[in-house]
N, C-alpha and C positions, 0 to 999 in steps of 0.2 A: 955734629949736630945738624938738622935738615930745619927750615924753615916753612913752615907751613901758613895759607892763605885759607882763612876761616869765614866763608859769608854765610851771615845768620846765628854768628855766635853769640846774639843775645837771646836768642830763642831757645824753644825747649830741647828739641834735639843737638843745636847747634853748639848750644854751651856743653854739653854731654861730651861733645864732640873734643870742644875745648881740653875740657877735664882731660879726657884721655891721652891727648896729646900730652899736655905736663907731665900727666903721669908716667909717660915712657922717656920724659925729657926732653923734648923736642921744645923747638923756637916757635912761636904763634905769633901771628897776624891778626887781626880782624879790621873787617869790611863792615864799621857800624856807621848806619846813619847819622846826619847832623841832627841833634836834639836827644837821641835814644841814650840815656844814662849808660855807662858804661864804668863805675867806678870797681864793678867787681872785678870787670879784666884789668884793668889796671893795677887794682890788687895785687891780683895773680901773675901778676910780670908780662902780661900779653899788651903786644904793639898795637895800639889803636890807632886806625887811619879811616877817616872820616870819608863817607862819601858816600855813591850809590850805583847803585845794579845799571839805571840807566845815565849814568854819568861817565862818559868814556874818559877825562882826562882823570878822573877818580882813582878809576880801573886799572887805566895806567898804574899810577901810584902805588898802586894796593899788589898789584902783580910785580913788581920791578926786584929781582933778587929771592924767589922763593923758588921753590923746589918742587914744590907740587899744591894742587889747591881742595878743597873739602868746599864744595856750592850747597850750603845747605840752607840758604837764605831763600824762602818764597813764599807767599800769597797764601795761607791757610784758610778758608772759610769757606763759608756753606751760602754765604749770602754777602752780598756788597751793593751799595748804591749803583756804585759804577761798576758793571760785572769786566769791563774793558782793561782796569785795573789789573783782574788776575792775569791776563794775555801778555799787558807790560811786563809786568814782573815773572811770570813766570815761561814767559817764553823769549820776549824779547830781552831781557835784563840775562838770562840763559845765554843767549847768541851773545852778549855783549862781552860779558868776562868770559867767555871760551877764546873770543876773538881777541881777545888784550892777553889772555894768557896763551895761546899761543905766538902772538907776536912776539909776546916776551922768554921765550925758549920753556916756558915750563914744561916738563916731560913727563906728567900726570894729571887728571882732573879725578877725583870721585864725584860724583854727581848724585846729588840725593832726591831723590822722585818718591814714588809712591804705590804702595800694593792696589790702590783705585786705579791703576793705569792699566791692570789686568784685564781680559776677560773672565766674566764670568761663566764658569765652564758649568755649572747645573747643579741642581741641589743634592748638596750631602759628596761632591766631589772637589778635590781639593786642585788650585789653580797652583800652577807652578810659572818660572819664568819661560816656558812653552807658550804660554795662555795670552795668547799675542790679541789686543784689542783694537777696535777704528773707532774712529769719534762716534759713526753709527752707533758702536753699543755701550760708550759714554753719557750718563744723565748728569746735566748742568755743566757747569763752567768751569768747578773747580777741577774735575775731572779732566775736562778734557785739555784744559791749561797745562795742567800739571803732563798729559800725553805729549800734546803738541813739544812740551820745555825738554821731556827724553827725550824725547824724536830726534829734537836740535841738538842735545848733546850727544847721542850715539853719532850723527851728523859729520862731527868734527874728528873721531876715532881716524888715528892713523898710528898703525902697529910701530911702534918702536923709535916713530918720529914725534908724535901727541896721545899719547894711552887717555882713553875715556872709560872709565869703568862706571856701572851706573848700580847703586842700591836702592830696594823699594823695602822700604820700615813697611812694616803692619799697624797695629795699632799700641804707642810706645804709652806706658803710663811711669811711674818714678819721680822721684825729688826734680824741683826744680818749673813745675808747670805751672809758672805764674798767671800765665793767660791761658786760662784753661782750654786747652784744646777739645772737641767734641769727647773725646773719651776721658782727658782727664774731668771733665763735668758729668760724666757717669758717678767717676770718684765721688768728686764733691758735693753732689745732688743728694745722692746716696746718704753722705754725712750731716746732710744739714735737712734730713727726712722732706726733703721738697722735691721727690721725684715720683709722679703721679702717677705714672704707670709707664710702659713700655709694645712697644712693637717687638714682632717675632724676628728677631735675624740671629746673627752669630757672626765674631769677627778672631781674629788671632790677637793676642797678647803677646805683648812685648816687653820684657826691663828696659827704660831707655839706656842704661848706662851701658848694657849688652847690644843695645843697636847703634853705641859711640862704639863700642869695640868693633862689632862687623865693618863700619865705616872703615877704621884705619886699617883691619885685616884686608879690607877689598884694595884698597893701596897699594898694601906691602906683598899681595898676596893672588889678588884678584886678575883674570884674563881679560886685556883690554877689549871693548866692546860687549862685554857680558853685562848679563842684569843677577844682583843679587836678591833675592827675597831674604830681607832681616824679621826675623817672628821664633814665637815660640808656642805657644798653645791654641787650638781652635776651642774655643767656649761660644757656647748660646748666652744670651743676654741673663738669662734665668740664672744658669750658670753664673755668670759673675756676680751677680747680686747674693747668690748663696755664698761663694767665696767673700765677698763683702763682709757680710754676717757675721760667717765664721772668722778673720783676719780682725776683725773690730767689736765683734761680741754683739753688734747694734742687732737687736732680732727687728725685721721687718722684711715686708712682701708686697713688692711694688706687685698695680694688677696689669694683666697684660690688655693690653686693646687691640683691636682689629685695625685689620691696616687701612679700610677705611673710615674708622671713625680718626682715625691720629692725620689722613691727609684732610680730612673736613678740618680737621682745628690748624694745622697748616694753611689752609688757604684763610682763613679766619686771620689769624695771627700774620700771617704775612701782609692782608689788607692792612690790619690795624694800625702793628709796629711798623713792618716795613714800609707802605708806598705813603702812612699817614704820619704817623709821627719819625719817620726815618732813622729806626732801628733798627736793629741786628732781630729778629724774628725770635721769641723763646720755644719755637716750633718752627726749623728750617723746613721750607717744603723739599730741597735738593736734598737735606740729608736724611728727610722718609723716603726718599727717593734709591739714595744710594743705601739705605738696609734693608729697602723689598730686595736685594740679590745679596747673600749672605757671601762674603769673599772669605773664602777657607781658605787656608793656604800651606802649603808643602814648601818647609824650609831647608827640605835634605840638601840640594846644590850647598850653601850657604857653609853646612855645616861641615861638609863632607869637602869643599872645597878651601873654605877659608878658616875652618876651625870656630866655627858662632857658635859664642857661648849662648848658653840658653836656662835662665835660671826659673824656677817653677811660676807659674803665672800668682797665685799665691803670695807669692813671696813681691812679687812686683807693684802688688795691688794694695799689698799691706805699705811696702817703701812709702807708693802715691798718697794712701791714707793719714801716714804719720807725716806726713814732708807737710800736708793742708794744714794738721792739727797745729802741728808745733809750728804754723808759721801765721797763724791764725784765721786762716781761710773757713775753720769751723770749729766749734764748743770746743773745748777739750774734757768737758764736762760728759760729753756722747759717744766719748771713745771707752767702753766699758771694759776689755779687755787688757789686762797686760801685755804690755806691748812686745810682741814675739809670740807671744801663746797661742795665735791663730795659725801659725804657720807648721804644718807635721813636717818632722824630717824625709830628706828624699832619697 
């Protein structure tokens, strides 16, 4: 039985992550912060060791006796008070546990990054892990953090001495997204008809519980210093919102707005909440930002390489749907549909 180092296993993809480990029976670590609840890992037989990304005697701790590590702990957001925050965490906090775990003989890292680290190669063309980007054609912080933190882990790749393989999820929706990430609040917006309209882009779909298996597949399976694209479907926004419909029965049709009437209400919203009352923006201006270039993406390496499952986006969108309902994140009163009947066989 191998032991494995979990950071970020109380997050959305990170617990995923988790999951799958058990399930093939494996030993789990995690690397949770002082304060962040943790009684489900505990639950679940998983070793909890307190501490943090930029706490090296932590790191220590947290690395000492495992086998290989899963970093999937970083900085998600589109907006922060302090945008310096993402750079700690997601680039220095990066360099920390590379450098603890190699000190400590580990002889694998997967490294979980992000499809935003791509170029964008041009409309209606799909980006692959070719589709190499510079901060140049990076917009905002969260972007280019998340760049900067691959860079540091491909950094550390040494063939057969320290394996670094790196996966970039697409956009993971599924059970489990308690803090809604920008696409799980597609889901939910969706469900609680509070979603006003939409800008033109398109992004990939993903089951997260299939982008916890690409993970360990990239492990047991994956070429050190390669990047994986984890994804399964390219849909336009339009698209998802019909899938929505169809998968939960809700009939509605968000309207579409121009892309600069939605950065006008961003700069709006960003005055208001962000610099005045010091809130998270309900109109990221970085994240109109990052859907004026539609990131399509070509998941063949992935699947052809590591065997990525890939389950109909349909079906991923319904999981995310019902995970909100049944956990009370929206009506279950609005979920009109039998639950399955949205999904046609494939």
């Amino acid at each position: 039985m191998t032991t494995f180092l979990v950071t970020g296993a109380t997050g959305f993809i990170g617990s995923a992550v988790v999951r799958a480990l058990l399930a093939d029976g494996q030993r789990v670590r995690a690397l949770v912060r002082p304060g962040t609840p943790a009684s489900q890992l505990d639950s679940a037989g998983v070793e909890v060791v307190r501490g943090d990304l930029l706490d090296a005697e932590s790191l220590r701790a947290a690395v000492d006796g495992v086998d290989g590590v899963f970093h999937v702990a970083g900085a998600y957001q589109y907006w922060a008070r302090d945008p310096s925050v993402l750079y700690r965490v997601n680039v220095d906090g990066t360099e920390a546990l590379l450098e603890a775990a190699r000190r400590a003989g580990v002889r694998r890292v997967v490294h979980t990054s992000t499809v935003a680290t791509l170029k964008w190669p041009g409309r209606n063309r799909l980006a692959d892990e070719s589709s190499v980007a510079s901060l140049d054609n990076l917009p905002g912080h969260y972007k280019r953090s998340k760049f900067l933190g691959e860079s540091k882990a491909l950094s550390f790749n040494n063939p057969g001495s320290f394996d670094v393989v790196v996966v970039n999820p697409t956009a993971p929706v599924g059970p489990g997204d308690s803090r809604p990430t920008p696409t799980g609040r597609i889901v939910l917006e969706f469900l609680r008809r509070r979603f006003p309209g939409y800008v033109d882009t398109a992004l990939n779909i993903c089951d997260v519980d299939d982008a916890a298996a690409g993970h360990v597949l990239a492990f047991d399976r994956g070429l050190a210093g390669e990047r994986y694209i984890l994804g399964s479907e390219n849909l336009t926004i339009r698209e998802i919102y019909r899938l929505l419909a169809r998968v939960t029965g809700m009939r509605r049709t968000p309207v579409r707005v121009p892309y600069w009437l939605a950065m006008a209400a961003g700069w709006v919203s960003a005055g208001i909440e962000g610099r005045l009352l010091q809130r998270e923006p309900y109109v990221p201006l970085e994240g109109l930002r990052v859907a004026r270039h539609p990131m399509l993406a070509d998941c063949t390496k992935a699947v052809r390489e590591l065997g990525l499952p890939q389950r109909p986006a349909a079906e991923a969108l319904e999981r995310a749907a019902g995970w909100y309902v049944d956990n009370g994140y929206a009506s279950p009163r609005k979920w009109l549909a039998p639950r399955g009947a949205g999904v046609s066989p494939q």
